[in-house]
N, C-alpha and C positions, 0 to 999 in steps of 0.2 A: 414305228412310232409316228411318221406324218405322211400325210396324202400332198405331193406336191405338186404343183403342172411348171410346166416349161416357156419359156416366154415363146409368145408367135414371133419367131425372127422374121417369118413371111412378110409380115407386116412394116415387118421394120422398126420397130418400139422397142425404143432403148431407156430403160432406168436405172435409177442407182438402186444397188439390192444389196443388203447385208449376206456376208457368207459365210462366217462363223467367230466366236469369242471362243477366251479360255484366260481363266484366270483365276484368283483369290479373292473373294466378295462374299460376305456372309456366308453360306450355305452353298455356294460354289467354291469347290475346294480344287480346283485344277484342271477341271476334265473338260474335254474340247467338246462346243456345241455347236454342228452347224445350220446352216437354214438353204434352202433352195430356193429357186427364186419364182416369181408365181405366186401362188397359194400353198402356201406353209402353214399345214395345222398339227401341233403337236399336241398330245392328251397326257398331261402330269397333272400325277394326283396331288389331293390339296396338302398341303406341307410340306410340298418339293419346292415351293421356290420360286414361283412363276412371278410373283411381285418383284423379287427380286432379281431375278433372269433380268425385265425390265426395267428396274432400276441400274441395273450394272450397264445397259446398253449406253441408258440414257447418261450417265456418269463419264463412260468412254469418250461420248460426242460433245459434252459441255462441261465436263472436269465435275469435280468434289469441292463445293462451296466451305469449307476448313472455320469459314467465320460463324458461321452459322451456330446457335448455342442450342441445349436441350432446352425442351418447354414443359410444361402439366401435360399434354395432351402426346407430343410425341418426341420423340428421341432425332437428332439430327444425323444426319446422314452420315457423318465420318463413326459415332459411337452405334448408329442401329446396322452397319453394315460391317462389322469387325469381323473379319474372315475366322470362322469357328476350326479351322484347321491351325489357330498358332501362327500362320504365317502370315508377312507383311501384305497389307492391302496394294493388287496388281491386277494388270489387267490388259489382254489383247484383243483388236478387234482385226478382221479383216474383212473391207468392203467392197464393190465393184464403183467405182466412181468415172463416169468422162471416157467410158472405152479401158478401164487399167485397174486393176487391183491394186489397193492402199492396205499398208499395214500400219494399225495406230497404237502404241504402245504407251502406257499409263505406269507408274511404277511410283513408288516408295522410298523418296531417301531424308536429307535435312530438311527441305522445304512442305513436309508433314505427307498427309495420302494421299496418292494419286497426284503429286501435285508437278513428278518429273512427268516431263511428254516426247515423244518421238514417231515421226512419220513418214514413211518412206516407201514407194513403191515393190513391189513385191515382187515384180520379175527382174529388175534392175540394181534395187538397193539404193537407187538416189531418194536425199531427201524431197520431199514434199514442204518446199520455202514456204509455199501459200498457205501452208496451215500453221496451226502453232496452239498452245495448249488452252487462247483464250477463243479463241476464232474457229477454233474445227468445227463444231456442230453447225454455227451460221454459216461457216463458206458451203460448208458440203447440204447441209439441206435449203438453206436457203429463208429460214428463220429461226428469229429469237428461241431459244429453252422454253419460255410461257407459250407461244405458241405451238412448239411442240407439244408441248402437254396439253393445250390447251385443241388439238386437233389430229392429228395423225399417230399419236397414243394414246389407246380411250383403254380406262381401267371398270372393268363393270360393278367395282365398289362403288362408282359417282352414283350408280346406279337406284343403288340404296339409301341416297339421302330422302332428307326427308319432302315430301312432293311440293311444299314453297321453296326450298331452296332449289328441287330442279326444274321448276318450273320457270324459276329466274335465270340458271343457265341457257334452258331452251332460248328465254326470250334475247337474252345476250348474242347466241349463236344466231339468233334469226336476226338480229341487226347487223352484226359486227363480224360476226365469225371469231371471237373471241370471248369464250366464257373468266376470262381475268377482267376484263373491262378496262382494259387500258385507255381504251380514247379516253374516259373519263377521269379516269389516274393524272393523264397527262392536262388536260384541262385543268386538273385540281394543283397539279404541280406548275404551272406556268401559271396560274393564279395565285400562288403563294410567291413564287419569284416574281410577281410582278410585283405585289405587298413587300417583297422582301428588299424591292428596288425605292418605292415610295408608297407608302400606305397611306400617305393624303394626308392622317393627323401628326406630323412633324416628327415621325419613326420611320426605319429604311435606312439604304444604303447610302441614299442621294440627300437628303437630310442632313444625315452626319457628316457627310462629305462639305456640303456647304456651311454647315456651320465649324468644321474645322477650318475650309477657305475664311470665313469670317474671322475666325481666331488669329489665321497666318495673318490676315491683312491688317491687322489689329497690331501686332506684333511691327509689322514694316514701319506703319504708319509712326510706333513708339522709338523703333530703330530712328527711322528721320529726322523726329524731332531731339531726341539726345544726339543724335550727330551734330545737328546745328547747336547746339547748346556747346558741343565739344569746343568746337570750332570757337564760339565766342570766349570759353573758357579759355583756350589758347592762346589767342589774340593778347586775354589780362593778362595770362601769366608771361609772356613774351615781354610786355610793360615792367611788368614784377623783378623781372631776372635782371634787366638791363638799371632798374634803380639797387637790387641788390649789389651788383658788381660794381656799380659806383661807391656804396657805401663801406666795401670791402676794402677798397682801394683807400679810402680816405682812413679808416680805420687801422689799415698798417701803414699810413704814417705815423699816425700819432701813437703806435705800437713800437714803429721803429724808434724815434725821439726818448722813449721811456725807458728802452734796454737797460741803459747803464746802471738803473737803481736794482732792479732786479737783487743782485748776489749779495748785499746786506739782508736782506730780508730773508731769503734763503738760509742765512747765517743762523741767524738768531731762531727761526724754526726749527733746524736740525736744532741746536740746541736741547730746544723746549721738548723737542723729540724723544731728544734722549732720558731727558731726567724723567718725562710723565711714563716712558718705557720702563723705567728703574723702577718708580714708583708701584706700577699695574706689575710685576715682575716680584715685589717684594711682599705688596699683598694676595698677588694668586699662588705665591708659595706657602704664606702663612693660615691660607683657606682650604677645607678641604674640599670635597666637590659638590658640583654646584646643587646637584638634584640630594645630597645627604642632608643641606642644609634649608632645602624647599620643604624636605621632609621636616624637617625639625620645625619648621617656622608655621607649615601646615598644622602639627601635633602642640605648640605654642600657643596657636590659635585656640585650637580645640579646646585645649584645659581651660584657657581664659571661659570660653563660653561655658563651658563645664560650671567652673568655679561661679559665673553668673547665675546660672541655671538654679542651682544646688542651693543656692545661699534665695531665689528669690522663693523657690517652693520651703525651704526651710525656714521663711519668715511669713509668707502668705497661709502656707498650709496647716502648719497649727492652729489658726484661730479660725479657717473653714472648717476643718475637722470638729472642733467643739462647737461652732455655729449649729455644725449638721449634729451633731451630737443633741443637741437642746432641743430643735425640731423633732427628734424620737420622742423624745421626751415629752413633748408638748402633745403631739402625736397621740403618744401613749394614753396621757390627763385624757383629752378629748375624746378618743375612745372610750374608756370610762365613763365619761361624763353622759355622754352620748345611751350609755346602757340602762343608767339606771333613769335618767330619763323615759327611754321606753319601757324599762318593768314601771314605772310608776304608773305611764297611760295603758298601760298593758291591764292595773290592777281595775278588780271588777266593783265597783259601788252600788250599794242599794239603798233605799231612800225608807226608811224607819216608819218614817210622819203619814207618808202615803199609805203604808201597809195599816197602820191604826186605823187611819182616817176610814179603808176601805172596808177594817174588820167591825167598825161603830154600824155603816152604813147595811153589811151583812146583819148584824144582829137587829136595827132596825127593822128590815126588810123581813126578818123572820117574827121577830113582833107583830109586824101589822098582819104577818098573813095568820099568825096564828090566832090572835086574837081579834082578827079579823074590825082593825081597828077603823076607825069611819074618819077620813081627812074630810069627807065635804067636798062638793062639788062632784063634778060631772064625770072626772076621771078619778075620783077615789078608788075602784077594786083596782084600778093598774099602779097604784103606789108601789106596792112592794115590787114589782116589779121592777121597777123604774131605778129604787134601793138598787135593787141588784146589780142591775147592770151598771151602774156609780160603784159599787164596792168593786166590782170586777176591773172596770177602766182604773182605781184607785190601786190594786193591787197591781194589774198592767206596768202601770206605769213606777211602782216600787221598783220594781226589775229591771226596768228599763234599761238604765243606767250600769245594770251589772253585763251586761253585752263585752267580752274585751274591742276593744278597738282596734282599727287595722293597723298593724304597725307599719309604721312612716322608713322609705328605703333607709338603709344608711349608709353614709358618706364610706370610698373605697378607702379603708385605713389599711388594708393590707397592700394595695397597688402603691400608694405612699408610701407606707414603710418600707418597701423592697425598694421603689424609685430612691429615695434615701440613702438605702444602704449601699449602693449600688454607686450612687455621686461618692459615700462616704469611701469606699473600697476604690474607686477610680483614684480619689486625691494622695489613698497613701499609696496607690500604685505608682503614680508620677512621684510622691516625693522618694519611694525606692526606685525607681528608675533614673530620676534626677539623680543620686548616691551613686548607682552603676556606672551611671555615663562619666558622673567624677574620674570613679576609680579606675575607671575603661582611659582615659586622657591623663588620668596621671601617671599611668602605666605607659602608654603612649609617648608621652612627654620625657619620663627619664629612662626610656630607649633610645629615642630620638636621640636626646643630647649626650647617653653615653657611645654613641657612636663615632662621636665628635670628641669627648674626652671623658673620663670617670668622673661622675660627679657622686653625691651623697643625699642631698636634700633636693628638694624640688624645687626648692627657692634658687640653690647655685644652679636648678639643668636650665629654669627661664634665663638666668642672667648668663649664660653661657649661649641660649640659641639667641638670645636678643644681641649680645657680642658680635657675634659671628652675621648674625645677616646686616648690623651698622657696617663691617666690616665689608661685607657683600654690594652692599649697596654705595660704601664708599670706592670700592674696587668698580664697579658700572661706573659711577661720577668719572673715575680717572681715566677708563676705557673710552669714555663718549669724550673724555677734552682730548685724549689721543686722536681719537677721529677727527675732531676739530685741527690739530693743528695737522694732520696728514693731507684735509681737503685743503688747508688753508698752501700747503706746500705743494700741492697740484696748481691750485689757481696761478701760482709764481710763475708765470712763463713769460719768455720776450715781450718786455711793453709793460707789463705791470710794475707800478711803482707805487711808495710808501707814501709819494708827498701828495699832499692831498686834492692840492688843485689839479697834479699831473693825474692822480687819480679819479677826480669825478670829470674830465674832460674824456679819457678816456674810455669812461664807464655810460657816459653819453653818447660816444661813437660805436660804443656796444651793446647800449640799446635802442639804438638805432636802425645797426645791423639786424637783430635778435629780432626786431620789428618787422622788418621787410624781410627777415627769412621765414619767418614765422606766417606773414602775409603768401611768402612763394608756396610755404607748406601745406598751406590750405587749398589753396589754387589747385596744384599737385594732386591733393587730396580728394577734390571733387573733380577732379579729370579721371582719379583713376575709381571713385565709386561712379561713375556717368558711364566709365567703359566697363566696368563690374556689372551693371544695368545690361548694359550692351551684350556681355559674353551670356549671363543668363536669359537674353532672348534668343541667343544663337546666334551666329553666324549670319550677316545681312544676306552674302550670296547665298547661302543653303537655304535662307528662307524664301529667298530669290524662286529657286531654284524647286523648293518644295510645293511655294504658291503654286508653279506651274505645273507642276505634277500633281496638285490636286484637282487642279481647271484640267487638267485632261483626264482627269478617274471619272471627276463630276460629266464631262462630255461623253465620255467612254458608257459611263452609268446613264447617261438619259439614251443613247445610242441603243445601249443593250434591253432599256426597261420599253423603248417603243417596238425593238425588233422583238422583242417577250409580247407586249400586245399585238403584233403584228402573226408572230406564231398564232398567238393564242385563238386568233381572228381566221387564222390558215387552218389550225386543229379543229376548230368549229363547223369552218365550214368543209372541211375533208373526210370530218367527222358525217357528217350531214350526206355528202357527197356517198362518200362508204357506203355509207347507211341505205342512200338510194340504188347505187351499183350491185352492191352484194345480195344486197334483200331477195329480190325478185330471182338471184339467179338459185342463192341458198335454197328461198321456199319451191325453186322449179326443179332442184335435184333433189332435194328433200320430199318434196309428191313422188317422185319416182321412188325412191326407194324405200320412200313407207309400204306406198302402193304393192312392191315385191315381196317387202318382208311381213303387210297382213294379210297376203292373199285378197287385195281387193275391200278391204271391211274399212279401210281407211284412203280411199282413194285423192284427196286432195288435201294441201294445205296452204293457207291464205294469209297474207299476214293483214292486219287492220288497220286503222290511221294511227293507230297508236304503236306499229310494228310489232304487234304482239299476235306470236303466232294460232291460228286454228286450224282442225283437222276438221273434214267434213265423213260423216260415219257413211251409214248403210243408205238413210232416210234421207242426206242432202243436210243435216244438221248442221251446222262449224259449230265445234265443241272447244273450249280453253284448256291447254295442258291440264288444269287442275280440276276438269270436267269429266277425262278420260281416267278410265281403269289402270291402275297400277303397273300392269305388263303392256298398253297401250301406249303410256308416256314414257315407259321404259325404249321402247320400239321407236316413236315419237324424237326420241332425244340420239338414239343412236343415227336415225336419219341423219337429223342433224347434224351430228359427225361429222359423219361420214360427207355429207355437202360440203360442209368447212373444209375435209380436207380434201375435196377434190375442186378445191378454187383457191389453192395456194397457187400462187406464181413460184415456179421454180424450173430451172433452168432445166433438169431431168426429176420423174415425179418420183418422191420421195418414199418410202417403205411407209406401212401402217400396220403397227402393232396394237392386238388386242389382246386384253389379257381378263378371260371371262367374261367375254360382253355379253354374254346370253345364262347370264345367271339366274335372271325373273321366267326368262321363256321356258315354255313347254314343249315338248319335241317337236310340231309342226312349225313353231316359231322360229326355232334352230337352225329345224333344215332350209328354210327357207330364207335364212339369213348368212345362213353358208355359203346356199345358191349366189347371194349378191356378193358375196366377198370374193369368191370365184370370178364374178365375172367382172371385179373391180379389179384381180390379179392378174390380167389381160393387158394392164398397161403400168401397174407397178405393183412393189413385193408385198406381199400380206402375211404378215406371221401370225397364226391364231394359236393363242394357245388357252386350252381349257383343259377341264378333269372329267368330261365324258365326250 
């Protein structure tokens, strides 16, 4: 299955090389695969798997991205790699790393695919501390997952794009040695973070920080000033307190002095206690409850309005009724009147006098022509003529008159009379509905009050609900003078008296009191909305406390937004630096190994001031990637590569897997690209795998 070579130990070159996988991964269903170290070429046909061979590797050394979702264009890697054997997604690697075989195990449990890890050396069984399921692939190769892919795994599908897009790779690898474009990623991202720290038009991080600072200090400023305000408030009310207790003190003298009248007063209350108690006692038993009688006085109501109602549509509504009555009527006349008016101008007239006059003038005119009679003068032969046309205008105009005439609109007598009838049909509807609402509340009415007792006529159920709520109403009277004299038997305490001077001297030292406690209540009152102010701004120390926590976010943010411009200014110019470093060494291993793999037909490649790479042909031309032939740029691009990845920094040189990279070539291209892979696997591992 592969042609391998052996590392020159003579030499002494020592690399990290892959030595075999096995596991469960799409279309790898278990079986162990190993690779030798050297130049590894193995030949599987297409639809074995070889995409996937290297995706499984690449999975092994940088884990299975689980966040990753499906898209239109491709399936993500945890759903397009679901092991076709049923079994859980798993996976073992075993590689040469630092002088020692590692064995890296990937496996399957709660934390989704691939997402347990374990690592441990393979003669020994210790773990390997320094790795761990986020860090493997960077410790052991020695760079990020993008530039893995982006150089020591070259897929010969890139191959096939379309020749501006690889033509822009090319020029990426000729700068950068990175066909992802990170410098520029990161340029865009430290640009945004710099925006995202202050973007100049009063958005950003540092922004809102200082206008929160403004808000805290806004807040301190309003804390100080109600402190001091407290503070004077206190002051009063400390004034306040010292004239209340004075006036306290004067007032249970003159409290103590009046004791003695007290218990007559008492007397004569309980008394009145009692009897207005008998009283509310004799009519809450002779009532019955209060909402029977609400009822009844509600339904009381009603009928009255009823009875109103009833009685005003049965004196108004007769004589609209016959009003509107009379209007049909007149209505009706008018109509009539209205018709024979129009047969009359309808009728056709002809005028008698005119028809003679014109039949005289006819026979005239047939006179003179027959007899051919002599009028005299100049126009004698045109007489009869003349006749004629007079008898014709004579008879014209008999007729005239018999023309009927347009008849004139007529007035809507049917829109009226429906309007009419329609008011007329409305009024006896109210005065049957008036009737209803009677009979509806008279029914009403003596339910109501036989609820309360049997009555017979309508007349005893009003005089029974009118009864009962005097009664009602004199039952409240007697309830509210209870209350009267209950407060008035509260107010009796030590020091209340009957005589009157004792009582308004008294009633002056308690409103006195009532005065200055009233004055402390207030006082009291705005200390404690000043400190209600107070607790809705927070806490002084915590605002204290937060000021300076924001003065240090805001120092913190201008610290991090200069060392952002400061990166940004490093990435620029390291960018730049790269640029310069790598260029020349990319385009001087890139000549080489175009040089090998066209046999000379592309001997140099040059980059311009613009770093955009050219090959130079047969004739000395420099030609732009999108100048050359198809399997030229192809060849072109793998150089490329292949340069990139033999100008990684890595502590031992790392494997390079291809997978079809000579898919555009033609057999002479192949072998000759084999030749370079061969003697690239002289100083680290080459696994080539293709389908011829």
């Amino acid at each position: 299955m592969g042609i391998c070579r052996e590392i020159d130990r003579a030499n002494g070159v020592v690399y990290m090389r892959l030595i075999s996988i096995q596991g469960h991964f799409g279309c790898i269903a278990g079986e162990k695969i190993t690779f030798d170290g050297g130049f590894c070429r193995r030949i599987l046909p297409n639809g074995w798997g070889k995409s996937t061979l290297c995706a499984f590797i690449r999975v092994m050394l940088y884990g299975l991205n689980t966040s990753k979702r499906d898209t239109a264009a491709m399936l993500a890697d945890k759903n397009r790699y679901v092991p076709l054997d049923g079994q859980a997604m798993s996976g073992r690697l075993t590689l040469h790393y630092q002088g020692r075989n590692i064995v890296i195990l990937r496996t399957t449990k709660r934390g989704g695919p691939m997402q347990e890890f374990e690592a441990f050396y393979e003669d020994t069984g210790e773990d390997c501390s320094f790795l761990n399921a986020k860090n493997c692939g960077e410790t052991l190769l020695g760079i990020s997952e993008e530039v893995f892919r982006s150089s020591s795994f070259i897929d010969g599908e890139e191959m096939m794009r379309p020749s501006g897009e690889l033509a822009d790779m090319i020029v990426a690898l000729a700068q950068t040695g990175d066909t992802s474009l990170r410098g520029d990623a990161a340029v865009r991202r430290l640009e945004r973070w710099r925006l995202d720290f202050n973007s100049g038009n009063g958005s950003g991080v540092i922004p809102r920080l200082e206008a929160e600072l403004t808000r805290i200090e806004g807040l301190l400023r309003e804390a100080a000033e109600i402190e001091r305000e407290i503070a004077g408030l206190e002051e009063d009310n400390k004034t306040i307190d010292e004239e209340v207790a004075r006036l306290e003190e004067a007032y249970e003298e003159v409290y103590r002095q009046n004791a003695g009248e007290k218990a007559d007063e008492q007397n004569r209350l309980t008394i009145l206690r009692r009897e207005s108690e008998r009283r509310v006692k004799s009519l809450r038993d002779a009532l019955p409850a209060d909402v029977v009688i609400e009822q009844a006085s509600d339904a009381l109501f009603s009928y009255e309005g009823a009875v109103r109602l009833e009685r005003e549509k049965r004196e108004s509504l007769p004589p609209a009724i016959a009003a509107a009555r009379q209007e049909l009527a007149a209505l009706d006349r008018s109509e009539r009147e209205a018709e024979i008016e129009n047969n009359r101008r309808q009728r056709p007239r002809i005028s008698w006098a005119l028809i003679v006059v014109g039949l005289l003038l006819a026979c005239a005119a047939a006179g003179s022509a027959i007899f051919q009679t002599d009028w005299g003068g100049r126009f004698s032969d045109k007489i009869p003529y003349i006749l004629s046309g007079m008898a014709a205008l004579s008879i014209f105009f008999s007729f005239l008159g018999s023309v009927p005439r347009k008849e004139e609109p007529a007035d809507d007598y049917d829109g009226e009379r429906e309007a009419l009838r329609a008011h007329l049909e409305a009024m006896e509807q109210e005065q049957q509905m008036a009737a209803t609402v009677l009979r509806e509340a008279y029914d009403g009415l003596m339910k109501a009050a036989g609820e309360i007792r049997p009555v017979q006529t309508i007349e005893e159920a009003a005089n029974v609900v009118r009864d009962k709520r005097s009664d009602l109403q004199a039952l409240r009277r007697e309830q509210d003078r209870l209350q009267d004299i209950l407060y008035q038997l509260q107010k009796v305490i030590p020091g209340d008296s009957v005589n009157e001077e004792s009582r308004l001297r008294l009633e002056e030292k308690r409103s006195a009191l009532r005065a200055a406690q009233k004055q402390q209540q207030v006082g009291l009152q705005n200390v404690a909305r000043l400190q209600g102010r107070m607790q809705s701004l927070g806490n002084l120390q915590a605002l204290t406390r937060e000021r300076i926590r924001v003065q240090s976010e805001i120092e913190r943010a201008r610290a991090r937004s200069e060392d952002i411009k400061t990166a940004l200014r490093i990435v620029r110019e390291e960018q730049a630096a790269l640029s310069a470093r790598l260029s020349p060494t990319i385009a001087r291993l890139a000549t080489d190994f175009l040089e090998a793999m066209t046999g000379g037909e592309l001997s140099e490649v040059q980059l311009d001031d613009g770093l955009t790479p050219r090959a130079a042909g047969d004739d000395g031309r420099l030609l732009g990637a999108l100048q050359l032939s198809s399997g030229m740029r192809d060849q072109m691009y793998l150089a490329f590569r292949l340069a990139v990845c033999e100008t990684l920094p890595a502590d031992e040189p790392i494997p390079l897997i291809l997978d079809d990279p000579f898919i555009t070539f033609d057999s002479a291209r192949m072998e000759r690209g084999e030749k370079l892979l061969s003697e690239l696997s002289k100083h680290r591992q080459v696994i080539l795998l293709t389908n011829k």
